[in-house]
N, C-alpha and C positions, 0 to 999 in steps of 0.2 A: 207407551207410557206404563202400561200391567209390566212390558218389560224390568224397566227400573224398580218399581214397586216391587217387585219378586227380590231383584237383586239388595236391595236398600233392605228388602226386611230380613237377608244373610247377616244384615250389618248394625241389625237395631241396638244391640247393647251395646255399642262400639258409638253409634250415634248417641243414644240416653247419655254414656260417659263425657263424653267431649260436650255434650249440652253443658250435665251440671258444671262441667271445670270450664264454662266460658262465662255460665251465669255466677259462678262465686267470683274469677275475676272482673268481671263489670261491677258487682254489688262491692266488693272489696274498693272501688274505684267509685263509685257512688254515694259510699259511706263517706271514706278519705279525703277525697277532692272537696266540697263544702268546708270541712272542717281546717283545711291549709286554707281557705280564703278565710275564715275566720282568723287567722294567725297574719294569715297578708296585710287583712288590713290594719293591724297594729304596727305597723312596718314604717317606718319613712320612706316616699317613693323615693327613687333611683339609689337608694343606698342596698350594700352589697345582700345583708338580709333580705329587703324587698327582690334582686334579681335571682338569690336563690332559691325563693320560690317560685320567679316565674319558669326557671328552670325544671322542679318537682313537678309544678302542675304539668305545666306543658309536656313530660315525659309520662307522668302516668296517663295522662288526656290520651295522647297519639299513641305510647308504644304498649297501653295494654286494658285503657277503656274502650276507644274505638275496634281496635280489631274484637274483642268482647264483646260488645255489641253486636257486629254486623257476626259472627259466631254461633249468637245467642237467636237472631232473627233467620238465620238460615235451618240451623238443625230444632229449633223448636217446631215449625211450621213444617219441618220434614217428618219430624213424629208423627205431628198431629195426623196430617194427611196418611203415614204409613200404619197408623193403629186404629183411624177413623174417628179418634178423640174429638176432633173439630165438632161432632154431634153433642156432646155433651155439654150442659150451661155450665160447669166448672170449669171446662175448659176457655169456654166463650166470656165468662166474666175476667178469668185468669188472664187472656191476653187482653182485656179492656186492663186492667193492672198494667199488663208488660207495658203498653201505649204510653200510657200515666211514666212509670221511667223511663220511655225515650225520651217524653217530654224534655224531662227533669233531666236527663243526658243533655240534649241539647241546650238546655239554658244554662247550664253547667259550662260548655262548652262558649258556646256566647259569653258567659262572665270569666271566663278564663281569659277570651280576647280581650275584654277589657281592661285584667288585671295587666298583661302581655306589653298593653299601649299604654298604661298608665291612667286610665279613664274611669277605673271603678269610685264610683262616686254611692253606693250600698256598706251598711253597718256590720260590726258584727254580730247583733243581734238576726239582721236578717238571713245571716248566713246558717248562724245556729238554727234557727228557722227551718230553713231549706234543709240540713242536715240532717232531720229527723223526720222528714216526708221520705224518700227509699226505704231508710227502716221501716216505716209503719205497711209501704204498699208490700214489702217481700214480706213480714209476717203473713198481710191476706194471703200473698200467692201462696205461700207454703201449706199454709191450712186448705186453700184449696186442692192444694195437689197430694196433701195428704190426707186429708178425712173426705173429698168430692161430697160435699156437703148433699151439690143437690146436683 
């Protein structure tokens, strides 16, 4: 294990890089995705508007939140452990945050399937809603990772 750890910290800024560009693609997709179901559901179902969203969603969901995701949960917890971050409470409250947007991923993901079958039966108030919870947890995160308050 000290093995890898040697090796992986030849490659830390190589990992920090690929972090930020998976965490801006999932947030770019965390922001966006909400905001087409707010648009979806002004839609009539099965007309051609309605299936080319489910098209949108369903392509940014699979071909560039989820891989962002599992991206973002691989090389951030690579850091942590390769810099010892994990001891620090900015970092410990930072990933109680990241948590908060898998959450928010996943029901994301779940209301996608719904729109998908045709079953979303949610406003677009609540989506607007939803929309502006990401925003507010990546502000905390940033300020965490930039001022490490405490």
């Amino acid at each position: 294990m000290a093995d890898l750890r040697v090796f992986l910290a030849n490659y830390i800024d190589w990992i920090k890089a690929f972090h930020v560009i998976a965490v801006i693609a999932w947030m770019s997709g965390l922001l966006y995705l909400p905001r087409l179901f707010v648009y979806h559901t002004e839609t009539q179902r099965g007309s051609a508007e309605s299936e080319r969203f489910k098209v949108m969603e369903r392509k940014l969901l699979r071909s560039i939140m989820n891989p962002a995701v599992i991206a973002v949960w691989i090389l951030g917890p690579t850091l942590a452990w390769l810099t010892a971050a994990y001891e620090d409470r900015w970092l410990q409250v930072k990933f109680l945050l990241v948590v908060g947007l898998t959450v928010a991923h996943h029901l994301f993901a779940r209301w996608q399937r719904d729109f998908e079958l045709d079953r979303n039966s949610r406003s677009a108030r609540f989506y607007r809603v939803w929309n502006e919870i990401p925003a507010l947890l990546m502000v905390f995160i940033v300020i965490l990772v930039i001022v490490q308050p405490f």
